[in-house]
C-alpha positions in Angstrom: 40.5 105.1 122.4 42.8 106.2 120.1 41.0 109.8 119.5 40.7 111.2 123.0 39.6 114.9 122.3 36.8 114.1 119.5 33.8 116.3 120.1 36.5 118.9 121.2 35.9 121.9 118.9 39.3 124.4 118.6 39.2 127.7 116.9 42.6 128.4 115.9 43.4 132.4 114.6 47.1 132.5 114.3 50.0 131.5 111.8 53.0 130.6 111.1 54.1 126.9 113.1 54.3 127.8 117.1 50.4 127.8 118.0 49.3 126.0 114.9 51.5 123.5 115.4 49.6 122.6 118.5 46.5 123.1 116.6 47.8 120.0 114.6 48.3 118.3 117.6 44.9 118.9 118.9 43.7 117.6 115.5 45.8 114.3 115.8 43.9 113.7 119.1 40.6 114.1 117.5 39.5 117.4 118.1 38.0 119.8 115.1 40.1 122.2 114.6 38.9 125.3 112.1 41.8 127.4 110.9 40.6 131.1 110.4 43.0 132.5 108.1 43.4 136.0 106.0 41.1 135.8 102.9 43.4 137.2 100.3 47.1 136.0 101.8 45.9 132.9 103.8 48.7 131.8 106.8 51.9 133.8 106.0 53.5 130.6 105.8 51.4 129.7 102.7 53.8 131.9 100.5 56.8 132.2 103.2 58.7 129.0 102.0 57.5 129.6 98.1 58.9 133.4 98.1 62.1 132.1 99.3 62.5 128.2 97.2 61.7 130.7 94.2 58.5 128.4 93.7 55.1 129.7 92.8 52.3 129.1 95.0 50.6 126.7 92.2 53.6 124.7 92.2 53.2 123.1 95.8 49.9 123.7 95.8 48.6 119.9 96.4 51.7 119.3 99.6 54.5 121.7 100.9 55.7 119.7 104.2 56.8 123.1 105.9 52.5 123.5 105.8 51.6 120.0 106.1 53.0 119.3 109.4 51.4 122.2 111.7 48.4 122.5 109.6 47.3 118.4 109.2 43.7 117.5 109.9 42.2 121.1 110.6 39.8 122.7 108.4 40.2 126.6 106.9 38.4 129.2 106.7 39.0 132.1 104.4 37.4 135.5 107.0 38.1 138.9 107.1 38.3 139.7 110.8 38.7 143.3 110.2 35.4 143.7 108.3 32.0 144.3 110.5 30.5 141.8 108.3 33.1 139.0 109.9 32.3 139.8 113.2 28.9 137.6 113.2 30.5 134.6 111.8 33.6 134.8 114.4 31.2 135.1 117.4 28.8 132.6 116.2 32.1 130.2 115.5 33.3 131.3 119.2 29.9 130.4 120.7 30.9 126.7 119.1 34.4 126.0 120.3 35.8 124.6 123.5 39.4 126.4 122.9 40.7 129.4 121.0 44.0 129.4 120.2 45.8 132.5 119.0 49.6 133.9 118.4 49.0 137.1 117.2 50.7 140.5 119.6 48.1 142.0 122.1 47.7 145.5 119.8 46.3 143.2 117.3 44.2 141.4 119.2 42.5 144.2 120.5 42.3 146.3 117.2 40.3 142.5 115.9 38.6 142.2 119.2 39.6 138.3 119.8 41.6 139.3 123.4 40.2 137.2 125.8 38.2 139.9 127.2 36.3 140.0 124.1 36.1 136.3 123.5 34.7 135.4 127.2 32.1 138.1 126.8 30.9 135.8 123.5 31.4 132.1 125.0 32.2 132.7 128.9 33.6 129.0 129.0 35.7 128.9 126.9 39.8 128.4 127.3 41.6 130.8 125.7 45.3 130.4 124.7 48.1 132.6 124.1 51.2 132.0 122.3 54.0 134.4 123.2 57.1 135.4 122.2 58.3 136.6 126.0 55.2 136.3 127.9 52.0 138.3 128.6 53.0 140.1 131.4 56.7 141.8 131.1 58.7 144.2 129.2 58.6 142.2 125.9 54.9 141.7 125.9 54.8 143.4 122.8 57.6 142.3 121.1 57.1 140.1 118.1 59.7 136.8 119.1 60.5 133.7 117.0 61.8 130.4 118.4 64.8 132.1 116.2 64.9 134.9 118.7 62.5 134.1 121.7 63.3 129.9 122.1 67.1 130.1 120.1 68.8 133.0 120.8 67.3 134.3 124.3 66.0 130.8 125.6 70.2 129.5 126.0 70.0 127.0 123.3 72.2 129.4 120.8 75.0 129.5 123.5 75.2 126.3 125.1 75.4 125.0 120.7 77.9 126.8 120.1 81.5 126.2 121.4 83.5 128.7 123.0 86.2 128.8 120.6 83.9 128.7 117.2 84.8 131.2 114.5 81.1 130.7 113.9 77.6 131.1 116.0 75.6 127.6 115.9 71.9 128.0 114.1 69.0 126.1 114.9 69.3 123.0 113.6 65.9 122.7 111.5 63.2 125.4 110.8 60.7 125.8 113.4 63.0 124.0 116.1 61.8 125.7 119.0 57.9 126.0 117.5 57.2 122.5 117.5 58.7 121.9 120.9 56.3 124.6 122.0 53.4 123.5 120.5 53.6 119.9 122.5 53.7 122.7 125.2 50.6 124.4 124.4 48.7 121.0 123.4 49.3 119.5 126.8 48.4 122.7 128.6 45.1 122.3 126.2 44.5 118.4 127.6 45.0 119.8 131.5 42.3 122.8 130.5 39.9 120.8 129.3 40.1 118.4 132.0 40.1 121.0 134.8 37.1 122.7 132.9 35.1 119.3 132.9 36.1 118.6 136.9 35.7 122.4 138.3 33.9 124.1 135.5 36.5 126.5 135.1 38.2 127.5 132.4 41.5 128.6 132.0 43.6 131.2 130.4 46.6 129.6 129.0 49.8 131.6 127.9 53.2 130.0 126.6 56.2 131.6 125.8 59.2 130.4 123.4 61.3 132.1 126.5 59.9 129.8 128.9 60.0 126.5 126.9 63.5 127.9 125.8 64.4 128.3 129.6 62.7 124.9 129.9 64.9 122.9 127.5 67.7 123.9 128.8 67.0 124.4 132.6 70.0 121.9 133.7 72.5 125.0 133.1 69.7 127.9 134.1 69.2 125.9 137.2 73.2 125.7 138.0 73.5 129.6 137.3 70.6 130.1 139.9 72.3 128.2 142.6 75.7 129.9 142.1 74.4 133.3 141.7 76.6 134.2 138.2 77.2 133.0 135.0 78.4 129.7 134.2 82.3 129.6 133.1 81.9 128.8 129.2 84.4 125.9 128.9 86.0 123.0 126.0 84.8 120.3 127.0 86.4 116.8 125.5 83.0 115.3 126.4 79.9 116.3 127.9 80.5 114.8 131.2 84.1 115.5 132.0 86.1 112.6 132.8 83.8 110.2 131.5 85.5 108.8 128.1 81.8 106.6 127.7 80.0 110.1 126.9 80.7 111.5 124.5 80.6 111.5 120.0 83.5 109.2 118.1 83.5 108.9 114.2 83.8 105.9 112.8 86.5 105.0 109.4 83.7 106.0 107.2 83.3 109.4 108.3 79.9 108.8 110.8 79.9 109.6 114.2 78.2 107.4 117.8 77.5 109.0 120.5 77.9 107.1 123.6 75.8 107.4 126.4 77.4 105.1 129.4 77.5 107.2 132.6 79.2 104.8 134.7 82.0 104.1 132.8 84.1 101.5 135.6 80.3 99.5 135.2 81.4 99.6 131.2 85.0 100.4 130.5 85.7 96.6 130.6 82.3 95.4 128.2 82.9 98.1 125.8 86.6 97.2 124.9 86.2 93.7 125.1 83.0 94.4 122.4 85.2 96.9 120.5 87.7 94.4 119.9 90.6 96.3 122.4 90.9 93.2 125.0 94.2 94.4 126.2 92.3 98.1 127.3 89.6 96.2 128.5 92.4 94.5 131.4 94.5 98.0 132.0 94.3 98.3 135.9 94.5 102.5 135.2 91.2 102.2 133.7 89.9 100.2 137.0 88.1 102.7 139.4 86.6 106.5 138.7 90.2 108.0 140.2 92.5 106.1 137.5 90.0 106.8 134.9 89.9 110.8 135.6 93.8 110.8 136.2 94.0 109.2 132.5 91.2 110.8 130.9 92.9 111.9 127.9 94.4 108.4 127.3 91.1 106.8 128.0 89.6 109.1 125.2 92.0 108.6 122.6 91.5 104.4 123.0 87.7 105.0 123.3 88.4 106.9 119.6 90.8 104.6 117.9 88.8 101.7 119.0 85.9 103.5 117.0 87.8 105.0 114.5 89.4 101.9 113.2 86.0 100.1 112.1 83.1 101.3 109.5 79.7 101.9 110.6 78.1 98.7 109.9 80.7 96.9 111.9 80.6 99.4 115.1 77.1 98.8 115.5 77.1 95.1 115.0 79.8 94.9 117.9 78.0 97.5 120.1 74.9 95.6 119.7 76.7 93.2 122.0 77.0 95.5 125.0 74.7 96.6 127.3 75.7 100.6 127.6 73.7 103.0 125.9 74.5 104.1 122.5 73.0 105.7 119.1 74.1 106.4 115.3 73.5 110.1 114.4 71.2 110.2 112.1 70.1 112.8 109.5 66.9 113.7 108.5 66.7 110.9 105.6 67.6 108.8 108.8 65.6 109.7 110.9 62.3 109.4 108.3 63.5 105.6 108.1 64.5 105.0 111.2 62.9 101.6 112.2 62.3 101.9 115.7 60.2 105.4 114.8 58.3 104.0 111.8 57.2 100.6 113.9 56.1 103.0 116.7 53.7 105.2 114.4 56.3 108.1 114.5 55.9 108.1 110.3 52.1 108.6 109.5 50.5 108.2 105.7 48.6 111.2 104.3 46.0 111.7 101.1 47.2 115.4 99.6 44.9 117.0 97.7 45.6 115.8 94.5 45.1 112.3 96.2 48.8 111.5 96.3 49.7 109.6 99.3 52.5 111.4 101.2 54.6 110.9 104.2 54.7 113.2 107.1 56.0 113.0 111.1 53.6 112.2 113.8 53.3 113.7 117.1 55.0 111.7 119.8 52.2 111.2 122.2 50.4 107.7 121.9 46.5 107.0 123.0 46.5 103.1 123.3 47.3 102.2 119.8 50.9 102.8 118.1 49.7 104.3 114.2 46.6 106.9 114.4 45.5 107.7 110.6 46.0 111.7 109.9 44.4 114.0 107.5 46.0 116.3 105.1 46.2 119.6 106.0 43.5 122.1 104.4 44.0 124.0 101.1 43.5 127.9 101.6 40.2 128.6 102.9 38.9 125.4 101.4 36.2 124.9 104.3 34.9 128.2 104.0 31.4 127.9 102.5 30.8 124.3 104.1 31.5 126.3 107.9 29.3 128.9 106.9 26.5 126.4 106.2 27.0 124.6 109.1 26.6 127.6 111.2 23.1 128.7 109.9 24.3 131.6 106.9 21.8 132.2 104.3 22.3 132.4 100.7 22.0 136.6 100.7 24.2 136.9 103.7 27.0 134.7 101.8 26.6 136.2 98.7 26.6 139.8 100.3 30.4 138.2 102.2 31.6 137.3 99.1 30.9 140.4 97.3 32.4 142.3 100.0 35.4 140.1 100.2 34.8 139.1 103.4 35.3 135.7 102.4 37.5 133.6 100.4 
């Protein structure tokens, strides 16, 4: 079964990528997702990217990746949630849905009355989901917070990137970095809901923080500081595991770095050189046992480098092929896309844009018994609208009186 949560029905009110991006999740694994969005600006992050590529909004109209990926397979819905006329149409699509998801800050949830107070007194089953900045219960409940900020910056990713003696601080590495990481949060929080719901009849409140998947990704360190009661001496390391010349990034002659990954290096010291073409390293007695390998560390580091060094790409990993350690090319994001192991796993799914172009996008990770599930595009701007107002019973004088009113897009 390659759809697990079809029949699941998710009413998503929130924008930019951390919560939808587990509404596109949700969609991926079959549920129906409707996308209630502002019915004169849409999602924020409809004209976020345009405003700042200097592109109009007709221009990428029919595909704009940065929308694509945590908007795929969802429908939209164009609503005016501050109007009184809305408020019929949101309970009635609340009275429909397993799961609301939401982002927005708690003074604007209770100014649109969609707090989970308001929403359980509508549909008293249903599992309601936060997505925070810093949590729903301390000091920065009502701060706004971007995996910029809330995952990046507070969650101990910005300072463990960035080395000790940089002139420069270390960015995220990709827009919406920490958002997508949290919205395979959310999703799975979602699954265990729904599950819990079916088994107990209870349903859940869910709330998830870019803090606490920021303090999640990098617990190894937060869990060290804990235990020695302080902070963590910030030093150069050489490699990440000190005295271990196995882990750590070389570049090759052609200017592309391998990372190697072999934590026991005595196991590998030997079947590396003797891949790598240094036979004479791979018989030095110094390089034997853990203690002759720490004492000559820096030695051990600079053969590990020329050995790498000395030889293109191509031929590095034609000769690493041939040992049994752990090892990986970095790869960019053209790479990455093409990367074979990904694309023969299903991690590169085909899409129909709106213009019926077929386009390219990444797929979530997780895999339900079959490696490619098909995707959907993701909506144009309240394209759904009048079909989700049919489907919920409005007559022709109540839509016409919405659209007069503006209510609707």
């Amino acid at each position: 079964m390659d759809k697990p949560l079809a029949g699941v029905r998710v009413l998503e009110i929130a924008q930019f990528t951390f919560v939808p991006s587990a509404g596109a999740i949700l969609a991926d694994w079959g549920a129906d997702v409707i996308k209630v969005e502002n019915p004169v600006t849409g999602d924020a992050l409809r004209t976020l990217f345009t405003a700042s590529q200097g592109q109009s909004s007709e221009q990428s109209d029919s595909f704009t990746p940065h929308m694509e990926a945590p908007n795929r397979g969802k429908r939209s819905i164009g609503l005016g949630l501050t109007s009184p006329l809305a408020r019929p149409i949101l309970e009635e699509l609340v009275r429909r849905s397993d799961v609301v998801l939401t982002n927005y800050l708690p003074v604007v949830r209770s100014k649109l009355r969609i707090d989970v107070d308001d929403i359980r007194r509508i549909n008293p089953d249903i599992i309601y989901v936060v997505g925070t900045g810093y949590g729903g219960h301390g000091p920065g409940r009502n701060r706004p917070g971007y995996d910029a900020t809330a995952f990046w910056a507070r969650g101990g990713s910005a300072d463990g990137a960035t080395p000790c003696l940089a002139d420069r601080p270390t960015y995220m590495p990709t827009g919406a970095y920490g958002d997508n990481i949290g919205g395979l949060a959310i999703a799975g929080g979602v699954a265990a809901a729904l599950f819990r719901r079916q088994m107990s009849g209870q349903p859940s409140v869910i709330d998830v923080s870019l803090l606490g998947v920021g303090a999640w990704a990098t617990q190894f360190d937060v869990n060290m500081a804990l235990m020695s009661g302080g902070h963590l001496p910030k030093v150069e390391l050489d490699t990440p595991f000190p005295g271990n010349p196995l882990v750590a990034s070389y570049r090759t002659s052609d200017g592309r770095f391998i990372q190697l990954a072999m934590l026991d290096p005595v196991a590998y010291w030997s079947e590396f050189c003797t891949c790598m073409g240094g036979l004479e390293a791979a018989a030095d007695a110094r390089f034997a046992t853990m203690d002759g390998i720490a004492e000559n560390i820096d030695q051990a580091c600079r053969i590990v480098a020329d050995l790498i060094g000395r030889l293109p790409l191509d031929e590095c990993e034609r000769r690493l092929n041939g040992c049994s350690g752990a090892w990986a090319v970095w790869q960019d994001s053209w790479d990455l896309a093409n990367d074979e192991d990904l694309v023969a796993n299903g991690g590169v799914v085909e899409v129909v844009d709106a213009l019926g172009v077929r386009r390219k996008l990444v797929a979530s990770p997780v895999r339900f018994d079959t490696p490619t599930v098909p995707s959907k595009r993701a909506p144009k701007f309240a394209e759904h609208t009048d079909a989700i107002l049919r489907e919920i019973g409005v007559d022709d004088v109540t839509f016409g009186e919405l659209k007069v009113e503006g209510v609707i897009a």
